[in-house]
C-alpha atoms as an extended CHARMM CRD file, in Angstrom:
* protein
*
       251  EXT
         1         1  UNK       CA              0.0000000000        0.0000000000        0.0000000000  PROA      1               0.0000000000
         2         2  UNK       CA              1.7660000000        3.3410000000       -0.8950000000  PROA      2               0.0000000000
         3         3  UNK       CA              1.7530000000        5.4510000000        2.1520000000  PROA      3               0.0000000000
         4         4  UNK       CA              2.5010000000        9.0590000000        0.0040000000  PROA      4               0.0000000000
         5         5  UNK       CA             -1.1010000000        8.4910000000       -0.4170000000  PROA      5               0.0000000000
         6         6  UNK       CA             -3.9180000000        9.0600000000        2.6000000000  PROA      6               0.0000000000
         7         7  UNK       CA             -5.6890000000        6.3400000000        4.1500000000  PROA      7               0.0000000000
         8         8  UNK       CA             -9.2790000000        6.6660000000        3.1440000000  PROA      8               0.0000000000
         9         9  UNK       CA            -12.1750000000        5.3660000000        5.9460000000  PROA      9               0.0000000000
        10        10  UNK       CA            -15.1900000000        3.4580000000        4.3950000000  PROA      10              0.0000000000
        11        11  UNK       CA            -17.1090000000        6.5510000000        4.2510000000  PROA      11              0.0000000000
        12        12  UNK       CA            -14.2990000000        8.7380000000        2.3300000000  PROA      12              0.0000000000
        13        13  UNK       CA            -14.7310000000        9.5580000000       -0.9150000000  PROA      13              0.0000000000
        14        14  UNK       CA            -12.4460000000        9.8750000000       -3.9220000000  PROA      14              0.0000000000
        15        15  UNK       CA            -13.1080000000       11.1160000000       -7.4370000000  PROA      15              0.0000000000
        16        16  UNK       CA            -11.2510000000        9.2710000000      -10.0910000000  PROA      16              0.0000000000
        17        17  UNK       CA            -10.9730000000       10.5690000000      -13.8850000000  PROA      17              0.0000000000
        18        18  UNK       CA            -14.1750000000        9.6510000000      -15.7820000000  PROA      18              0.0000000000
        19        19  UNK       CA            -14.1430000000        6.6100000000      -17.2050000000  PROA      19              0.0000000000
        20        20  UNK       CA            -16.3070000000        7.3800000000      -19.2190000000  PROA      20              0.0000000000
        21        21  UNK       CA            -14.1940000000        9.9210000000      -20.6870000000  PROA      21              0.0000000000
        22        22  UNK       CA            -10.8430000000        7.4160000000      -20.6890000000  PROA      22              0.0000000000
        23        23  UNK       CA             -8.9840000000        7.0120000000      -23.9770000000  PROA      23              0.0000000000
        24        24  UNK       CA             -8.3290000000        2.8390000000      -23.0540000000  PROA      24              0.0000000000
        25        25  UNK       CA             -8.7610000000        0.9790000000      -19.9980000000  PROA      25              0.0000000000
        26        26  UNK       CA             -6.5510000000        2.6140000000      -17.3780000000  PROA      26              0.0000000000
        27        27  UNK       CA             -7.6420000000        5.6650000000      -15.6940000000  PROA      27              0.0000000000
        28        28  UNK       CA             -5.3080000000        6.0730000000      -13.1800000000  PROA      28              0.0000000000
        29        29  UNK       CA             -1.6630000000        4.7250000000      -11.5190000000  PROA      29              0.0000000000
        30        30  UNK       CA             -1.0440000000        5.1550000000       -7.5810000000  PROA      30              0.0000000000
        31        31  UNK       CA             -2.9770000000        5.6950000000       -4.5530000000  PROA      31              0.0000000000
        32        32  UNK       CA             -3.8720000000        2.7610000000       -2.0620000000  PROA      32              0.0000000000
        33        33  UNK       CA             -6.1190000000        0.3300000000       -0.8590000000  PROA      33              0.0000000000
        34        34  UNK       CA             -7.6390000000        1.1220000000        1.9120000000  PROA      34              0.0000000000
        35        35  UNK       CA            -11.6270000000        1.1190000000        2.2220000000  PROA      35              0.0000000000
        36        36  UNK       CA            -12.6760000000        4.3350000000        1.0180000000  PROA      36              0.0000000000
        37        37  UNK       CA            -10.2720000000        4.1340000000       -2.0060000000  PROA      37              0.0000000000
        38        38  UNK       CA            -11.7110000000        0.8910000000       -2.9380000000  PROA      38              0.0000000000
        39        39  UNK       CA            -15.7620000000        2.0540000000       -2.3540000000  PROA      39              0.0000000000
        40        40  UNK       CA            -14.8090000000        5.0690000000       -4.0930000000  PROA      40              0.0000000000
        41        41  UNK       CA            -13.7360000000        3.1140000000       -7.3990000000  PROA      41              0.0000000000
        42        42  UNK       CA            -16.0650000000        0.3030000000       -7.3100000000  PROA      42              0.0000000000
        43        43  UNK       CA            -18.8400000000        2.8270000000       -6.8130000000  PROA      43              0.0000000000
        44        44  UNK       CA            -17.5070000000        4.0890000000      -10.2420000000  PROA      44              0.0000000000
        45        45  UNK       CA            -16.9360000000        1.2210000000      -12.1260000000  PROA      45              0.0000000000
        46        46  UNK       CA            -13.1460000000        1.0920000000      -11.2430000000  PROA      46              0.0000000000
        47        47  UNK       CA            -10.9780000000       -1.8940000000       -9.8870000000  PROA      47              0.0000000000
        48        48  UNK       CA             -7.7080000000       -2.6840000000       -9.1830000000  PROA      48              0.0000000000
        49        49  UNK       CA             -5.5550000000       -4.7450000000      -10.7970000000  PROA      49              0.0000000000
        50        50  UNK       CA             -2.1170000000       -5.4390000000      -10.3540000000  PROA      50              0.0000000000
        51        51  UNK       CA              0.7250000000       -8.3460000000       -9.5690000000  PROA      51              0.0000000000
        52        52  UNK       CA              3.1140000000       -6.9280000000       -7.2970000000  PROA      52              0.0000000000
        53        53  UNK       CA              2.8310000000       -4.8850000000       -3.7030000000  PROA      53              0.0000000000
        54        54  UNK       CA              6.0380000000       -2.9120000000       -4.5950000000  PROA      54              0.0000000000
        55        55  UNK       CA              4.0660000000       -1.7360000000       -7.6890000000  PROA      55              0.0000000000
        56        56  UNK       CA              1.9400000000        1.3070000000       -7.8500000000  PROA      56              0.0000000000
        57        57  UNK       CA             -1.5700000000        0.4410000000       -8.2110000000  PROA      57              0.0000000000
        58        58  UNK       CA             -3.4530000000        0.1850000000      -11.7900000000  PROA      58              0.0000000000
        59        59  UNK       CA             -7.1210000000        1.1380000000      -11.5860000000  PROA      59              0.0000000000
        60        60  UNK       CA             -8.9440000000       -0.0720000000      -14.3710000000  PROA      60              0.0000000000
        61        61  UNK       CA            -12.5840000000        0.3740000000      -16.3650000000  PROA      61              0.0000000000
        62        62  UNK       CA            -12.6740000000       -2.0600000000      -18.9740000000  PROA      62              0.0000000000
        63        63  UNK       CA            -14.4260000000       -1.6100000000      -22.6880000000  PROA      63              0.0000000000
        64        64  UNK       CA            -16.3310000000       -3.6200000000      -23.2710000000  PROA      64              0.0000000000
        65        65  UNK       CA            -17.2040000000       -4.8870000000      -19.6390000000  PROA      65              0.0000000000
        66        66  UNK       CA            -18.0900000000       -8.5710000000      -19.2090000000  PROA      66              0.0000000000
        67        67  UNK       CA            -21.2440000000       -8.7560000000      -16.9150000000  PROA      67              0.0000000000
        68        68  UNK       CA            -24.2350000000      -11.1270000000      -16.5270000000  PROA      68              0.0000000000
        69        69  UNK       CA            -27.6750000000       -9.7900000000      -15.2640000000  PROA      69              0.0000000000
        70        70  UNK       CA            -28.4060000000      -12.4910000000      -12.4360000000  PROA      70              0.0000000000
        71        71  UNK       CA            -32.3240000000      -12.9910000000      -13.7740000000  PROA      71              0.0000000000
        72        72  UNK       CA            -30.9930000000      -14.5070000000      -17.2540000000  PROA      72              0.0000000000
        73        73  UNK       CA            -28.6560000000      -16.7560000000      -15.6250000000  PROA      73              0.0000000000
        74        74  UNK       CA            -27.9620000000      -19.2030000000      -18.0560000000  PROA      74              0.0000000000
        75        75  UNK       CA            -27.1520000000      -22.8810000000      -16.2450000000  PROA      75              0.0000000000
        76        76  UNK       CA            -25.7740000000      -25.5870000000      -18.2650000000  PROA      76              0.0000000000
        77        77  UNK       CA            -27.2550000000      -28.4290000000      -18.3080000000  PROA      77              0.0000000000
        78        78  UNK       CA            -23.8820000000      -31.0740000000      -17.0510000000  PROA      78              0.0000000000
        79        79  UNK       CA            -24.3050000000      -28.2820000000      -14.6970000000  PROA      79              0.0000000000
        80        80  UNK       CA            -28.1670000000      -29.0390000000      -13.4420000000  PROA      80              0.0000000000
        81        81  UNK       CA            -27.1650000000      -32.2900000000      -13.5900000000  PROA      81              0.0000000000
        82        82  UNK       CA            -24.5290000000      -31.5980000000      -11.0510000000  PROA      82              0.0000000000
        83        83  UNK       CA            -26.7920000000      -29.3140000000       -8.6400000000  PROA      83              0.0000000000
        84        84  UNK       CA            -29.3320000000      -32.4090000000       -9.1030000000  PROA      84              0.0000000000
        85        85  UNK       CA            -26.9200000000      -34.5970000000       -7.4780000000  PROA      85              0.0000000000
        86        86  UNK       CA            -26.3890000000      -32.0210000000       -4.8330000000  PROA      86              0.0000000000
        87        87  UNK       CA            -22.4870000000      -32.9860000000       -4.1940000000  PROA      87              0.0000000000
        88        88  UNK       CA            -21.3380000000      -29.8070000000       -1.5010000000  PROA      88              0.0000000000
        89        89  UNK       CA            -22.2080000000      -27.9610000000        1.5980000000  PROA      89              0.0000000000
        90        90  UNK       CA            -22.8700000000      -24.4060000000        0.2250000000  PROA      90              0.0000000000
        91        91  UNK       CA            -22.7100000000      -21.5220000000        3.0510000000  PROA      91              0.0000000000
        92        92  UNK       CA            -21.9340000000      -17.6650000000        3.0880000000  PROA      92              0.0000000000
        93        93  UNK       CA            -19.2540000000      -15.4760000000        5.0500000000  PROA      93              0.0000000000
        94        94  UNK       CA            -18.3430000000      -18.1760000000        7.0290000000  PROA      94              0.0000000000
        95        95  UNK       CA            -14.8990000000      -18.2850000000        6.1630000000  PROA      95              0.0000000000
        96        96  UNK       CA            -13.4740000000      -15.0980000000        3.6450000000  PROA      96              0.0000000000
        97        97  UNK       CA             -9.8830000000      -14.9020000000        3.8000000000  PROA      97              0.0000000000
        98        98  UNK       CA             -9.1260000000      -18.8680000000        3.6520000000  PROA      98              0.0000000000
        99        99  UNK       CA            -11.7600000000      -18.7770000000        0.0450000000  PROA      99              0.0000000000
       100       100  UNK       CA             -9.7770000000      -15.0920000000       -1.1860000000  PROA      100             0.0000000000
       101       101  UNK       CA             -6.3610000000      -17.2440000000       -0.2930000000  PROA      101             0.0000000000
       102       102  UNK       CA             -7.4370000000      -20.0710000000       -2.0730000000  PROA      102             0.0000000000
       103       103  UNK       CA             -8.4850000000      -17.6990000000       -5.4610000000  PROA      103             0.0000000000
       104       104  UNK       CA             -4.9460000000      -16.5880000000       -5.0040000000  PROA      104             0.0000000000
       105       105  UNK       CA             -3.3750000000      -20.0950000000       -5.1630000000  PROA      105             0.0000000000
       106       106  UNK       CA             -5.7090000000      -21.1890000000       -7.8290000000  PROA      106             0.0000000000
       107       107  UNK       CA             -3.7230000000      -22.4800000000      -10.7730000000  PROA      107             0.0000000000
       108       108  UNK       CA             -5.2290000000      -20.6760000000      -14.2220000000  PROA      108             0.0000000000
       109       109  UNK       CA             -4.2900000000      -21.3950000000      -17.5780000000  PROA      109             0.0000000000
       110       110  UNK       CA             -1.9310000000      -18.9870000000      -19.7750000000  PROA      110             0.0000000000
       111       111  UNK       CA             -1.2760000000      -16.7650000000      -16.3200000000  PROA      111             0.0000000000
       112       112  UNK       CA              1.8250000000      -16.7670000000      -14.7480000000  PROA      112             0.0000000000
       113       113  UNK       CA              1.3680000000      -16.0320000000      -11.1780000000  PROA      113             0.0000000000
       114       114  UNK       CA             -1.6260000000      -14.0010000000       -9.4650000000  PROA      114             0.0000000000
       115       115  UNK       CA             -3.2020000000      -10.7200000000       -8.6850000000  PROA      115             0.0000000000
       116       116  UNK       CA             -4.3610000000      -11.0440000000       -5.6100000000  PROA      116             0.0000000000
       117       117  UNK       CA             -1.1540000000      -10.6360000000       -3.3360000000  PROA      117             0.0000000000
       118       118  UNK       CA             -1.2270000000       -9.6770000000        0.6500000000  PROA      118             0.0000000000
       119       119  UNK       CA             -2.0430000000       -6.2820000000       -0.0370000000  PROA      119             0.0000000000
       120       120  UNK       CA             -4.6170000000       -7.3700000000       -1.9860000000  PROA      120             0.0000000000
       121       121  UNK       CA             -5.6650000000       -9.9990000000        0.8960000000  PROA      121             0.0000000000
       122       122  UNK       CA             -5.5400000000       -7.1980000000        3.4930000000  PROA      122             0.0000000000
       123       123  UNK       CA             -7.3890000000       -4.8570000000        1.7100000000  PROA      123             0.0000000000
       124       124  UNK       CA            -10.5400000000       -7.0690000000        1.0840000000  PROA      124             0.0000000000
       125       125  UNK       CA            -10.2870000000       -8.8110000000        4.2340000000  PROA      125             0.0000000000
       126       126  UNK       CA            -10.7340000000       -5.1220000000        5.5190000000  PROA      126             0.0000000000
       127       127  UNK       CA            -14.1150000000       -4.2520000000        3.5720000000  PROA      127             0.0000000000
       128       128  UNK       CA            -15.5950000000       -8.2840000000        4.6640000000  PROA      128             0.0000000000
       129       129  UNK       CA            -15.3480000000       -7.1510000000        8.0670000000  PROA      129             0.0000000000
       130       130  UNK       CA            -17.1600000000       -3.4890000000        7.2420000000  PROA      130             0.0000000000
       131       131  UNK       CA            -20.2700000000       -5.7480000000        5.3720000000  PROA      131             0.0000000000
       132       132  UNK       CA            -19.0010000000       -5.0070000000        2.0050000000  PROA      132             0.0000000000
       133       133  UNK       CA            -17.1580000000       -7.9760000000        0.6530000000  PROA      133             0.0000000000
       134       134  UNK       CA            -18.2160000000      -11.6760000000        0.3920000000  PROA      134             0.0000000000
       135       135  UNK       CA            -17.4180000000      -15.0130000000        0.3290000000  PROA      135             0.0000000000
       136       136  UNK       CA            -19.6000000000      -18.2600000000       -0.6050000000  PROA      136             0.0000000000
       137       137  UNK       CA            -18.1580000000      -21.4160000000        0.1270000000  PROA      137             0.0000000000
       138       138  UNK       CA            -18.8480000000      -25.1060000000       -1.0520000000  PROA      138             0.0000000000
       139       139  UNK       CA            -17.7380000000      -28.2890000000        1.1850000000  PROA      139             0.0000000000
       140       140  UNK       CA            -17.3480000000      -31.4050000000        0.2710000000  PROA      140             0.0000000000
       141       141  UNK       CA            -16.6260000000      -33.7180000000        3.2790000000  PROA      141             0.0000000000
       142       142  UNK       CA            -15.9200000000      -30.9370000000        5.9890000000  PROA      142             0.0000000000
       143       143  UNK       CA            -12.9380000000      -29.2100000000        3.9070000000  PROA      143             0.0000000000
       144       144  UNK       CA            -13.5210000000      -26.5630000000        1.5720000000  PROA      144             0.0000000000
       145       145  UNK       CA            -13.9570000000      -27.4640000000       -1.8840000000  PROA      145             0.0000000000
       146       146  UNK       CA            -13.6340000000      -24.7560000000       -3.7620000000  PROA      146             0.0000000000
       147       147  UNK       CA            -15.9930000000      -20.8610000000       -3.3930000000  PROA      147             0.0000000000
       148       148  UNK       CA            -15.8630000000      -17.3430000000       -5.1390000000  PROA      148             0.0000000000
       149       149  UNK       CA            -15.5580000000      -13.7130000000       -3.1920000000  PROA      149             0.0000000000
       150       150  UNK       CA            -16.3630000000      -10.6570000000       -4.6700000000  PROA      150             0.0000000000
       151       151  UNK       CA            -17.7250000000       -6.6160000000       -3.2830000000  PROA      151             0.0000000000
       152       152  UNK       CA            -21.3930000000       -5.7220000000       -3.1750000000  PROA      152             0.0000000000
       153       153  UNK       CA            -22.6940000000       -2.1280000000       -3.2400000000  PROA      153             0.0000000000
       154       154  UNK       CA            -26.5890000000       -1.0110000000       -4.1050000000  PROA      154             0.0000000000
       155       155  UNK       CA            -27.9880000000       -3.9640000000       -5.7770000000  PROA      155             0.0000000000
       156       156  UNK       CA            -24.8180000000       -4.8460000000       -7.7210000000  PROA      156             0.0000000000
       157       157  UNK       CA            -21.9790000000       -7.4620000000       -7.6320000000  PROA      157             0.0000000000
       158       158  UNK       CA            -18.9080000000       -7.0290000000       -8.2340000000  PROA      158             0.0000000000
       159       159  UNK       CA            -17.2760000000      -10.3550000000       -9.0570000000  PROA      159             0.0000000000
       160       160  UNK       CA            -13.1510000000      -10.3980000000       -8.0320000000  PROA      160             0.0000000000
       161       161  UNK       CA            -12.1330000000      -14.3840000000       -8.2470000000  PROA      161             0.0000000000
       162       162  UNK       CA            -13.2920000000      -18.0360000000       -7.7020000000  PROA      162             0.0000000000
       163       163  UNK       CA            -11.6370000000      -21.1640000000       -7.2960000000  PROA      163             0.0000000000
       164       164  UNK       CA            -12.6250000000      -25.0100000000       -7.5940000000  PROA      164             0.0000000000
       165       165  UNK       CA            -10.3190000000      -27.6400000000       -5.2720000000  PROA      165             0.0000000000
       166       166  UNK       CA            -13.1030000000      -30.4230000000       -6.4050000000  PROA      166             0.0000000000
       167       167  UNK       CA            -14.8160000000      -30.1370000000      -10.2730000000  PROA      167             0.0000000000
       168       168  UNK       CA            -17.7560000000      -27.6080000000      -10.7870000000  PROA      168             0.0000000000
       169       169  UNK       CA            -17.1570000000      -26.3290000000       -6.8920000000  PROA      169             0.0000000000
       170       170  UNK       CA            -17.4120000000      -23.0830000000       -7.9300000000  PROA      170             0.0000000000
       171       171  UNK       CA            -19.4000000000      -23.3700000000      -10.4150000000  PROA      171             0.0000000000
       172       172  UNK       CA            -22.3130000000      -24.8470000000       -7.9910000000  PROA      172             0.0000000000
       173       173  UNK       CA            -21.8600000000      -22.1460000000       -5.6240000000  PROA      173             0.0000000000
       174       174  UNK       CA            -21.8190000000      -19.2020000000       -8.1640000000  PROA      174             0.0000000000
       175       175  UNK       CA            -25.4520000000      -20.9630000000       -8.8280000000  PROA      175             0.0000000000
       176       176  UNK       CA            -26.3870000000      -20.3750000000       -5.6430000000  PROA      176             0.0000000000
       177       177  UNK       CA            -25.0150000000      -16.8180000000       -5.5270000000  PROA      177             0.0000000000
       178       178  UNK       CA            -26.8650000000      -16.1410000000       -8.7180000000  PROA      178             0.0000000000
       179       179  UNK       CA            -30.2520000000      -17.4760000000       -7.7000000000  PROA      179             0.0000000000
       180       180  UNK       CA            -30.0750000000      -15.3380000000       -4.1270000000  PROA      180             0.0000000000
       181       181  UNK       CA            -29.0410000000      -12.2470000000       -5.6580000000  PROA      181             0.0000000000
       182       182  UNK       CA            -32.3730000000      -12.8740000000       -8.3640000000  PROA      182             0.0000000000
       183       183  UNK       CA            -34.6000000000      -12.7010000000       -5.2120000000  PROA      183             0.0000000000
       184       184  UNK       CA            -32.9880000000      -10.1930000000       -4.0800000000  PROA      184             0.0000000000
       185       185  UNK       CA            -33.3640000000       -7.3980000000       -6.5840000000  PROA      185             0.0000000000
       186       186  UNK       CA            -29.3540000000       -7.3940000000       -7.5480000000  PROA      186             0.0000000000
       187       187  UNK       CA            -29.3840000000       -5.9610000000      -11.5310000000  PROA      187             0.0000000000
       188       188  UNK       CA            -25.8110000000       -6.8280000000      -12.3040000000  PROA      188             0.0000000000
       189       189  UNK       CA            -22.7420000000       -8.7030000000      -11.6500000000  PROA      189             0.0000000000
       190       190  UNK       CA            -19.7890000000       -7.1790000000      -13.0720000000  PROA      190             0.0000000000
       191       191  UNK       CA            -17.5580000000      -10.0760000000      -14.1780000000  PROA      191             0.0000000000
       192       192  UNK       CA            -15.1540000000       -7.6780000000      -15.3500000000  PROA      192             0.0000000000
       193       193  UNK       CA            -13.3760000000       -9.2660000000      -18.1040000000  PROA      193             0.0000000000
       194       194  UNK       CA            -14.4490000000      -11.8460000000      -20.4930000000  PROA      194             0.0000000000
       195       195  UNK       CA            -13.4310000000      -15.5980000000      -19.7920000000  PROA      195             0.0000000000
       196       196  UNK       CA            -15.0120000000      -18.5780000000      -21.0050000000  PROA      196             0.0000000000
       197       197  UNK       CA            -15.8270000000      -20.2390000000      -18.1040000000  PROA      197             0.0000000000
       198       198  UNK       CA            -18.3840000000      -17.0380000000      -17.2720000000  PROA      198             0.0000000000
       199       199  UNK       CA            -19.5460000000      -16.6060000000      -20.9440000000  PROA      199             0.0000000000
       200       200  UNK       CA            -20.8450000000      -20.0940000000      -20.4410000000  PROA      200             0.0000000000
       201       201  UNK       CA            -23.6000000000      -18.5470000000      -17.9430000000  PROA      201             0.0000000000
       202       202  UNK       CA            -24.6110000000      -16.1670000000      -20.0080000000  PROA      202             0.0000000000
       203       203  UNK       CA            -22.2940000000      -13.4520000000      -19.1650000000  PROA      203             0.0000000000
       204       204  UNK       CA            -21.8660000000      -10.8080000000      -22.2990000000  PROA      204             0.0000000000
       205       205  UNK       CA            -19.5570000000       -7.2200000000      -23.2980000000  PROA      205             0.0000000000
       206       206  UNK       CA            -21.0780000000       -4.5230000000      -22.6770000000  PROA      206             0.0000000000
       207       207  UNK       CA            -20.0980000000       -1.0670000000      -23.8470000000  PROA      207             0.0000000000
       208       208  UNK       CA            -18.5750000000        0.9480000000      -20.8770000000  PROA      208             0.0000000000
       209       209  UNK       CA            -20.2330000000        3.9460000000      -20.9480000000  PROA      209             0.0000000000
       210       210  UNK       CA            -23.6400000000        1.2420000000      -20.6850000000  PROA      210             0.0000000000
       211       211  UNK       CA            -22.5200000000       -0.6160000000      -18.1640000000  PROA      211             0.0000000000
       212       212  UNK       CA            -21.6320000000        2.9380000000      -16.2030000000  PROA      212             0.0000000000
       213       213  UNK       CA            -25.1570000000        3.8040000000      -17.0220000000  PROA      213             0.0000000000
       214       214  UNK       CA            -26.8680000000        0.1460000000      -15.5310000000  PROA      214             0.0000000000
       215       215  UNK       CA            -24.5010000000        0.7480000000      -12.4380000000  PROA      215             0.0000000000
       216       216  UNK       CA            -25.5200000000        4.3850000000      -11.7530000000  PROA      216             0.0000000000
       217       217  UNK       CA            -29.0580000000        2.6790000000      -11.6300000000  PROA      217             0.0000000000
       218       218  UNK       CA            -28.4610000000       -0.2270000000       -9.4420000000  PROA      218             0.0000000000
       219       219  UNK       CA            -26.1450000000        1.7920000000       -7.0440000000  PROA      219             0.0000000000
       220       220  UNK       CA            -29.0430000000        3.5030000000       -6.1100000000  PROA      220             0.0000000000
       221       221  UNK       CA            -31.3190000000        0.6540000000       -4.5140000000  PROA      221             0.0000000000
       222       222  UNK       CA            -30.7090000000       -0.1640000000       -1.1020000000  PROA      222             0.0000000000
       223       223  UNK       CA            -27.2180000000       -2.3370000000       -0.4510000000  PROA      223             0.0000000000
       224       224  UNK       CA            -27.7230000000       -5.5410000000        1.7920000000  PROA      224             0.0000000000
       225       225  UNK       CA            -24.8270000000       -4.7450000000        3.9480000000  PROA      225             0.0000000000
       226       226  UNK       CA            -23.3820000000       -7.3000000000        7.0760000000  PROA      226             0.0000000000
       227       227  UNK       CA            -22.3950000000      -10.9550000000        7.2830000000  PROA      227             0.0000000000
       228       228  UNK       CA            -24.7620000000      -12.1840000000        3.9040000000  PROA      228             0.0000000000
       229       229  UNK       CA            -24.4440000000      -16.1120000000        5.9900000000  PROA      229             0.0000000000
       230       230  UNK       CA            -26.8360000000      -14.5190000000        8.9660000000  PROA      230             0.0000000000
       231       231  UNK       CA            -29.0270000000      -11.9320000000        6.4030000000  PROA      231             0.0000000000
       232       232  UNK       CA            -29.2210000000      -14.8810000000        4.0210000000  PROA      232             0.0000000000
       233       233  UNK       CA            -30.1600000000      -17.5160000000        6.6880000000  PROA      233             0.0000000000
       234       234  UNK       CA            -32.0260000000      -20.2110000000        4.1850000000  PROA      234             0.0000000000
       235       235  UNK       CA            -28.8250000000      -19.9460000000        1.8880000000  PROA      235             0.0000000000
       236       236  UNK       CA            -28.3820000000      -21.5340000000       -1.2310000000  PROA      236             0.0000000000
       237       237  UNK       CA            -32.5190000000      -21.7400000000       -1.4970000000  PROA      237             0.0000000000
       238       238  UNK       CA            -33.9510000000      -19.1970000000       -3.8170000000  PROA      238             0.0000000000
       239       239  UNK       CA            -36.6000000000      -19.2830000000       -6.7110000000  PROA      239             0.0000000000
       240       240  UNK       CA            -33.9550000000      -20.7330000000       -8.5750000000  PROA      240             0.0000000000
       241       241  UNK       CA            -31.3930000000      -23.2090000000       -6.6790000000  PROA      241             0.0000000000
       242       242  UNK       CA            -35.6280000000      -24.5920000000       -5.8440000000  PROA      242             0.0000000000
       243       243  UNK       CA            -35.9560000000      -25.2060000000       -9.3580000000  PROA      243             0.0000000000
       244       244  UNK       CA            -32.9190000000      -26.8820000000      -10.4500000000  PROA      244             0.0000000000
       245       245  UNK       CA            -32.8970000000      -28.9580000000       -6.8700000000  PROA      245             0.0000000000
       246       246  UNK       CA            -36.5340000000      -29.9040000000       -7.7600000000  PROA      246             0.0000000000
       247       247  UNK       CA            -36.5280000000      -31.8150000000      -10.9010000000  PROA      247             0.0000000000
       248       248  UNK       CA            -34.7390000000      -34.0580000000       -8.7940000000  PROA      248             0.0000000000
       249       249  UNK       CA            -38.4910000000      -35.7850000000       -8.6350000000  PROA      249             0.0000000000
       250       250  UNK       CA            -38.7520000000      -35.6510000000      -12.4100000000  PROA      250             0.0000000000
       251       251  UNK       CA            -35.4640000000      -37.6010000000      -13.3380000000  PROA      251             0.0000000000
């Protein structure tokens, strides 16, 4: 974390260059990570992302973005098949830094190395315990299996990482997300950039100045703020985990 720059609280506020006004995808080198830096970007349509703590931080806005709108979920169907068999344990918040530790160690294909160092780690450790940033987990057997983490403001998600120890862990549990955040109201989860693995829910590009436009709208509903495992006691149930579980009685 650079310490030329000020620590910002959680209810500090920054203005960064316009992204919609940027000539690329970066819109601005330096600063820090602490909460109000953060809020301040992902409140407009900013996030970090950079490899090394000795580094000054890159804040980016990406064109297009990659985002799915939670209501048109699209769930394969080796997928359904999957949630049918109802394999893992799925809870919420119950256990954020060892799921964002486990994104970090996840092995991807055609990256060398990760993102998320122990700035990184600190920094979003920081805004879980303020009721912004959250964790789902899936268990297979008592040990973690594999879960996702990611920042929620208004009625929007902001997708950071996931990770699978066993196959289609994450997968199941980014289900689950998806079908909660439905119910409740969420417009958007910002997936950032585009990947397969995401595209193969549905996710799609979306210009930038759009997507600033569908943020702007679903920053201002009410944000579900706290530990999401006690708000969300009846976690992964939702309109839609009820419908994949219940074709069970179908097959």
């Amino acid at each position: 974390m650079n310490s030329d720059s000020p620590f910002l609280d959680e209810d500090s506020i920054i203005t960064f260059p316009n992204p919609a006004l940027a000539d690329g995808d970066v819109v601005a080198v330096g600063g820090n990570l602490s909460p109000g830096m953060l809020l301040s970007a992902y409140r407009q349509g900013i996030f970090p992302w950079f490899s090394d703590d000795n580094e000054p931080i890159v804040w980016w806005s990406l064109n297009p973005r990659f985002v799915i709108f939670p209501a048109r979920l699209h769930v394969p169907q080796s997928l359904r098949k999957r949630i049918r068999k109802n394999p893992f344990r799925l809870s919420l918040d119950t256990c954020f830094e060892k799921v964002i530790r486990g994104c970090s160690q996840a092995v991807r294909p055609d990256q060398d190395g990760t993102w998320i160092t122990e700035g990184m780690i600190d920094a979003y450790s920081s805004l879980h315990r303020l009721g912004y940033a959250h964790s789902v987990e899936a268990w297979l057997d008592g040990n973690l299996a594999g879960g996702l983490y990611g920042v929620s403001l208004g009625r929007c998600f902001y997708g950071e990482s996931m990770f699978s120890l066993q196959s289609d862990a994450s997968k199941v549990a980014f289900t689950a997300l998806a079908g909660i955040l439905t119910d409740a109201g969420f417009g958007l989860i910002d997936c950032q950039q585009h990947t397969r693995y995401l595209s193969s829910f549905g996710a799609q590009d979306m210009p930038r100045r759009k997507f600033l436009e569908r943020l702007s709208f679903e920053l201002q509903k009410p944000a579900i703020r706290g530990n999401w495992g006690s708000l969300f006691p009846d976690f992964p149930k939702s309109n839609l985990w009820n419908e994949l579980r219940g074709r069970v009685a179908d097959q």
